[in-house]
N, C-alpha and C positions, 0 to 999 in steps of 0.2 A: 624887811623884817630881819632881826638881828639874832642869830641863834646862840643861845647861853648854855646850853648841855644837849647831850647828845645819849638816851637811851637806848640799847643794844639786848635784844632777843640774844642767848647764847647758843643751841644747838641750832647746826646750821646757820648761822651767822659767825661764831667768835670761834665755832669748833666743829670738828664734823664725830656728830654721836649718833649712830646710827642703831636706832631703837626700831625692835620689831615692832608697831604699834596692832598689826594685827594679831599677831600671839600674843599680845597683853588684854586682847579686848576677850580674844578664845578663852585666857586664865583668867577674867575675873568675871567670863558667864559661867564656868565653872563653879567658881566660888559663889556665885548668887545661886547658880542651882542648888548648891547644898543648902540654901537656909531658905528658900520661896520654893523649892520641892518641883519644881519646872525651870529650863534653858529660859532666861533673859535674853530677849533684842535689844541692842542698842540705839538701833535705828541711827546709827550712824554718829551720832553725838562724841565727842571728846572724850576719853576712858576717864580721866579725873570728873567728868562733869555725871557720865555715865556712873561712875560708885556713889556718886553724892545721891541720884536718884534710886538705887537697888535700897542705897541707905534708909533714905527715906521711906520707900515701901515696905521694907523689914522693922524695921522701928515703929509704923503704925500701929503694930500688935505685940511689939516688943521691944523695946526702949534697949532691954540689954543684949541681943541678939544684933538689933542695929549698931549699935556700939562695936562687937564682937567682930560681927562683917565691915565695919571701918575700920579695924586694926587690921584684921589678917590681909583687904585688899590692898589698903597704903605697903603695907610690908612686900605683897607680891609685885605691887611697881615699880617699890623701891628698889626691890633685890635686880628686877629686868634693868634696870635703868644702870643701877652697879657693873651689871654686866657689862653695856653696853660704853660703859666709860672706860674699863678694863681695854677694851679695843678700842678706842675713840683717840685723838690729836687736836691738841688747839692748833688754829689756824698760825702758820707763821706770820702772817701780818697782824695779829691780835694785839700783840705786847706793842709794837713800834704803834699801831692804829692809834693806841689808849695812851703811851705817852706823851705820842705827837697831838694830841688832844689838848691834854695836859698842858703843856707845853704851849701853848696857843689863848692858854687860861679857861679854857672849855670842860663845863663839870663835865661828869660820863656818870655813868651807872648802867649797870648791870639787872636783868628782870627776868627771872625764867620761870617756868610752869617744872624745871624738874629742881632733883632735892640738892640740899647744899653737901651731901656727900658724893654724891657722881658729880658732881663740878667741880669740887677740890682734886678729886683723882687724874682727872684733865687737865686742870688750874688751880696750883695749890696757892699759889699766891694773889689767887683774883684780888681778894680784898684790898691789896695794894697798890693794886696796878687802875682803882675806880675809886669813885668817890661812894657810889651805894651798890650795896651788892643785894640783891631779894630774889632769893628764891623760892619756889610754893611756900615752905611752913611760916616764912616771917610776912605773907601778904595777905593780909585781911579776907578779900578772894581772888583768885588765880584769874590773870589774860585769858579771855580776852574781855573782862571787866576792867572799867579801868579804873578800877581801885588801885589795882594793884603797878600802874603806872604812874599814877596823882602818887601815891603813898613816896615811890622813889621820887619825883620832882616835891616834895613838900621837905623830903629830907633833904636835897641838893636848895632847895632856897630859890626855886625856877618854876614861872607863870609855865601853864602848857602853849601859850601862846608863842613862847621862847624856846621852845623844846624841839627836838625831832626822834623819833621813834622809829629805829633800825632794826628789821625784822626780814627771815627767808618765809614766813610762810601768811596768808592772806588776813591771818588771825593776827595778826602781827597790825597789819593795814588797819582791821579793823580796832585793835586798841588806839591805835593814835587817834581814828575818828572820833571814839566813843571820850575820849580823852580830852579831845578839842588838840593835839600835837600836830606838828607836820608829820608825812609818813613816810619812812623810804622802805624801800623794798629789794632785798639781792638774791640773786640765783646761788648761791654758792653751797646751798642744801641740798633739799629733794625737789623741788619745783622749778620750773625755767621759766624765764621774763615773761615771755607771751604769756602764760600761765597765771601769773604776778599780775600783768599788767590788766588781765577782770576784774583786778584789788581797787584799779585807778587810785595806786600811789603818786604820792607827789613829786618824787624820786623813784629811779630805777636803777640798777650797774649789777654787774657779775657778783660784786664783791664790795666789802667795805670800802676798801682802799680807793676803788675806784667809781662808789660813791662818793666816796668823801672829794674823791679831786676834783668832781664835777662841781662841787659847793665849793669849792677853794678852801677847803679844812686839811687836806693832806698833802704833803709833797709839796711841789711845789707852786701853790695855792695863793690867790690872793687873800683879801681881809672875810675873816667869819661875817661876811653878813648876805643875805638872799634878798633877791626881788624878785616877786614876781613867782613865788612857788607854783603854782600851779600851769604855768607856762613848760613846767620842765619833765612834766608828767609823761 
């Protein structure tokens, strides 16, 4: 199998942002308690996936109320996410990873679930260093749908049969399946391989780089093509 682009998850994989995700889920049961008059459980669901559902419970009896509670909680994740870029670093292998790509003739793009203002603060010049860059507001629906991965391979001009999908966390695994993509997986986040490897990715490494050199895409690498994916799991 011959791989034509290479999609890459950004926190934790391209950069290390390290977002409280428990105090955002605290701030926006908060915020749902002010409009449903009782603390919301999550039940453990993803905070973006979580405000779509308070959404939709508030909106039941109040179309503008729902509305109301979609601005103020986007704005409260945003602001947490700003923060969290204010402290954040891209990875020094980032820029060399995505040229060397490049350079090899290998589309890339970029996918994330955060917004394209904490990523430019990190990565001001992502846009040029990839072929698609999509982050939440330009994806139809957010990873681990894979809309929102078909959407960047439709723009790159690449079957998901041709793709691989680089991701630090299991949600990551799961877009590539959901997607029909190969799937690698790196520790270079918050989760370690063992961890990772319940994903049963099809790829595993610390890191980009040295995923990549396992596929012979980085350094000093044979030709981009793979046999046998699942062998390497």
């Amino acid at each position: 199998m011959s791989i034509r682009a290479i999609v890459f998850d950004f926190d934790g994989t391209l950069a290390e942002l390290v977002i409280d995700f428990e105090r955002m889920r605290r701030s926006i049961a908060a915020l749902g308690e002010a409009f449903l008059g009782e603390r919301p459980e999550s039940n453990g669901q993803p905070v973006l996936e979580w405000l779509d559902e308070l959404v939709d419970e508030v909106g039941a009896f109040d179309a503008d109320l729902g509305r109301q509670l979609r601005t103020r909680g986007l704005l409260t994740i945003t602001a947490m996410e700003l923060d969290a870029a204010a402290q954040g670093r891209l990875f020094e292998f980032t820029r060399p990873v995505l040229a060397g790509l490049r350079a090899r003739g290998l589309a890339t793009a970029i996918v994330t679930r955060n917004c394209t203002a904490a990523v430019r603060r990190v990565f001001p010049d992502v846009a040029a260093c990839c072929d698609v860059f999509l982050p939440r507001e330009d994806a139809p629906r957010v990873k681990p749908d894979p809309a929102h991965l078909l959407l960047a391979l439709e723009r790159l001009g690449v079957a998901p049969e041709q793709a691989l999908m680089v991701g630090d966390h299991p949600l990551d695994v799961e877009t590539a399946r959901r997607a029909g993509t190969l799937a690698g997986a790196v520790a270079s986040g918050r989760i370690g391989l063992e961890e990772l490897s319940l994903a049963a990715p099809d790829f595993a490494a610390e890191d980009c780089p040295e995923l990549l050199r396992q596929l012979g895409l980085f350094g000093a690498g044979g030709p981009a093509a793979i046999a046998n994916p699942g062998e390497n799991g």
